[in-house]
Every structure is written in C-alpha cells, then in structure tokens.
C-alpha angles and dihedrals in degrees: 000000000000094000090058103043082060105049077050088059102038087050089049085060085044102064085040085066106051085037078064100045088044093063092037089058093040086048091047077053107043087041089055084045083057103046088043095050087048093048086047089053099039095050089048089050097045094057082049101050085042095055086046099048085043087057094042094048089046095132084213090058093045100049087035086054089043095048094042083052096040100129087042090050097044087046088058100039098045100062097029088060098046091043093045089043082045094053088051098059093051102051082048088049087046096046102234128174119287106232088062080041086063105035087054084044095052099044086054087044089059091045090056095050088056098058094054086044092057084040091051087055083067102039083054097066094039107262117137115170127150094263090065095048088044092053088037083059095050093052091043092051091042093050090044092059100042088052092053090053094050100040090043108046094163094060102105081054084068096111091225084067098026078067110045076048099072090035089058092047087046096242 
C-alpha cells in the first residue's frame, strides 16, 4: 500500500509538472500572439500617423493657414517682438547676468524669425506691399539688437551705460 501511495504521490508530482510545462508554453505562446498583434497595430498606425504628419507638414497648407490668418499672426508678432527685443535691452542696461541676456535674446530672436518667415508666405506668391517692408524692418531692427546683446556680452560695461545704469538704479 506504501508503494502505491507513493507512486500516487509521485504521479501527482508528475501531472504538476506537465501542468507547469503546459502554461509556460501557452504563455511562450500568448506572449508571440502579443508581440505579433503589436507589430500588426503598430505597423497599421504608423502608416496612419505617417499619411496624417505628411498632410500637416504640407508647406502649401502652412503658408495658406499663415496668410488666411495674416492680421491674427501680425497682431501677435508685432508687440511680442517689440516686447521680447524690449526685454532684452533692459536685462543688458541692468547688467544681468549673461546667461538670462542669451536666453531673452534668443526667444526675440525666434519671434523675429517668425515674422520673416509669415512675410516670406506672401512674398512667395508674389504680393509686396508696405506693410510687408515696414514689418521686414521691424524684424531686421529686432534681430539686429538681440545679436548685438549676445555677440557683445560686455556691452552694458561701456561707461556711457555703465552710467546711465547707476543713474537708472538710483545709486
């Protein structure tokens, strides 16, 4: 009776055992039906994705968007240039540090970009007016000021500023 209470035993083990064997393999396999259906979906997406960045980064859409929303774009580019180039002027008459010198400079500087870049949609299509040489001029003239403030970091150590500098603290 021992003997087979311990083969009953031992088969018991036994069928544990291939129990075992039998999930590892459905997981091996669960686990290969995963990475195929995410392959499959990512592959699916991806063309998808693609067909939808290729229609965003379309150059006719983006210069026919910035010239529908010309007078909303130039209201927004205008004063933020002149506030950004602004901005700039102060930290260089305060003597700040240049590292917050650069990073002003460098925000105008991408403002102003901007704004030749919106001119350049109409000058595209053939349209020169003014309005576009006036706003050319801005950006010039912004660009112009922030590259001196970056190329010259000693400028606000000039003793004609340095001067109007303590005058403007009050000291």
């Amino acid at each position: 009776m021992r003997g087979r209470e311990g083969e009953g035993e031992r088969g018991g083990e036994g069928e544990g055992e291939k129990g075992r064997k039998i999930c590892s393999n459905n997981g091996r396999n669960l686990l290969l039906i995963c990475c195929i259906w995410v392959i499959i979906v990512k592959t699916a997406l991806q063309t998808t994705i693609d067909k939808i960045y290729l229609k965003m980064l379309d150059i006719n859409l983006i210069c026919e968007f910035s010239r529908q929303n010309c007078v909303a774009i130039c209201a927004f580019l205008v004063p933020i240039n002149l506030i950004f180039t602004l901005n700039t002027i102060v930290l260089v008459f305060l003597m700040r540090p240049f590292s917050q010198i650069r990073l002003a400079a460098a925000f105008a500087n991408l403002f102003a970009l901007t704004l030749f870049l919106h001119i350049l949609t109409w000058w595209t299509i053939g349209i020169f007016t003014s309005v576009s040489v006036i706003l050319i001029g801005l950006g010039t003239t912004c660009l112009i000021i922030n590259f001196i403030a970056i190329i010259y970091p000693s400028l606000g150590k000039i003793p004609a500023i340095s001067r109007f500098t303590l005058r403007f603290r009050g000291s």
